[in-house]
C-alpha positions, 0 to 999 in steps of 0.5 A: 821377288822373295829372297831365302838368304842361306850361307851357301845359297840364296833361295829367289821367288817370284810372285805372278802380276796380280801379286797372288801366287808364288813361285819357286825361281831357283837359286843363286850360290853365294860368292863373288858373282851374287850381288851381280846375280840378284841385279840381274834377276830383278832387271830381267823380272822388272821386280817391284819389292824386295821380300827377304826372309828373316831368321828369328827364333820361335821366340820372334827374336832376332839372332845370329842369323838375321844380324847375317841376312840384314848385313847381306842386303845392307851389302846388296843395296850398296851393289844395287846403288853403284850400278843400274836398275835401282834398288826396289823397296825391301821388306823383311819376313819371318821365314820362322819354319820355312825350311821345313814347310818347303821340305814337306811340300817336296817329298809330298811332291815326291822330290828325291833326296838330291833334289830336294837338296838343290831346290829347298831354298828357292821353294823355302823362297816362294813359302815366304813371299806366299806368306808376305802376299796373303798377309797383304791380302788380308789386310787390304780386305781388312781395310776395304771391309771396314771401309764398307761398314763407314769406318776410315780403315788404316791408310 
């Protein structure tokens, strides 16, 4: 499951059982009500791995904004630790541009204004965990074809 952490919302993604594809959940406004929320979703989806958007400047540096998001899971597994399922391992992911991308791909879609609106963030969401699998794809190829040719790979 991949988180896009907003401050007014929170974009969620869910990858499919082979871990190939990714795709838009929906959202979750921030509020009183959203760590119960996420703990209900990756119960519900029996989630594996936390994949969390992380803000960083075209630089690669992280800001403002990724000391919020950081602060936000810090919150959310201490929510996660008080009550059951537990918390899955967390990842965190560039999500340079993500807002973007996800914008293009729905006026590409024909998504009106208004929807648009509503559903960027879950689609920002799934943009970032289609970035985090593929990457994690390409490096197991990495290590299985260096494997083939007798070296050790990385563990």
């Amino acid at each position: 499951m991949a988180l896009d952490v907003g401050s007014k919302r929170i974009g969620v993604a869910l990858s499919d059982e082979t871990a190939t594809i990714a795709t838009p959940l929906g959202t979750v406004e921030r509020g009183r009500e959203d760590h119960a929320e996420l703990r209900r979703l990756v119960a519900a989806w029996d989630v594996g791995r936390l994949v969390v958007g992380l803000p960083t400047g075209l630089s690669g540096r992280e800001g403002p904004q990724a000391a919020d998001v950081r602060a936000y899971v810090a919150s959310l597994m201490t929510a996660f630790a008080s009550a059951a399922p537990p918390a899955p391992p967390i990842d965190y992911w560039d999500e340079r541009l993500t807002t973007a991308i996800a914008e293009r791909s729905l006026i590409a879609a024909g998504a009106r204004r208004a929807d648009r609106k509503t559903r960027v963030d879950a689609v920002a969401a799934a943009v970032i965990l289609q970035d985090y699998l593929d990457a994690r794809r390409r490096r197991r190829r990495g290590v299985e074809e260096s494997r083939s040719r007798g070296g050790r790979g990385k563990p």
